[in-house]
C-alpha positions, 0 to 999 in steps of 0.5 A: 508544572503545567509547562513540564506535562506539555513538554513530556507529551509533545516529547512522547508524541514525536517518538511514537510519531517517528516510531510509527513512520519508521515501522511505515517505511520498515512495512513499504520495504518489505512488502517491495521485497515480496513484490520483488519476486519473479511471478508473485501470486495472488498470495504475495499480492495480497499481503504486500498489499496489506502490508502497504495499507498498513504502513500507509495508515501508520504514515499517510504521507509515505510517498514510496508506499502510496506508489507501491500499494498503486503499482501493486493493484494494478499488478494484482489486477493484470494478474487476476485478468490473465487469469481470467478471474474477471471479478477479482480484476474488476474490483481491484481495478476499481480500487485504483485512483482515476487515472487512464491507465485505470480506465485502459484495464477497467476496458480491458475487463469484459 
């Protein structure tokens, strides 16, 4: 009976397992779809990002998200510095990964 209970939960642990990478990629694409727009505003950033985070804890390994969620702040950050919102530019720039585009728009933010 042992072996039957392991058998179940490895069972049950791969369907919640694939239940959460299909809701991983399901968040990626929408949040895409948001991004998709002409001009997205603050508010489309914000929750594409969201939904990005999420889907990115629910699947750490999803590849197309970790861009995205990457493109999407950097987005976001060019946005806020044309804007001149300075502050909001900072932080998510600093949310970034160190790469020289990071270090290109951190200068840019006087």
């Amino acid at each position: 009976m042992i072996g039957l209970a392991d058998e179940l939960t490895s069972r049950f642990a791969a369907i919640v397992g694939a239940d959460k990478q299909r809701e991983s990629f399901w968040l990626e694409a929408r949040a895409r779809n948001l991004l998709d727009v002409a001009k997205p505003g603050y508010d489309t950033f914000a929750e594409a990002i969201n939904m990005l985070e999420r889907a990115l804890v629910l699947s750490p390994d999803n590849r197309v998200a970790q861009a995205t969620h990457s493109a999407a702040i950097a987005r976001y950050a060019q946005l806020a510095l044309s804007n001149r919102d300075l502050k909001l530019s900072r932080l998510l720039a600093q949310r970034l990964p160190a790469s020289p585009d990071r270090n290109k728009l951190l200068a840019q933010i006087i």
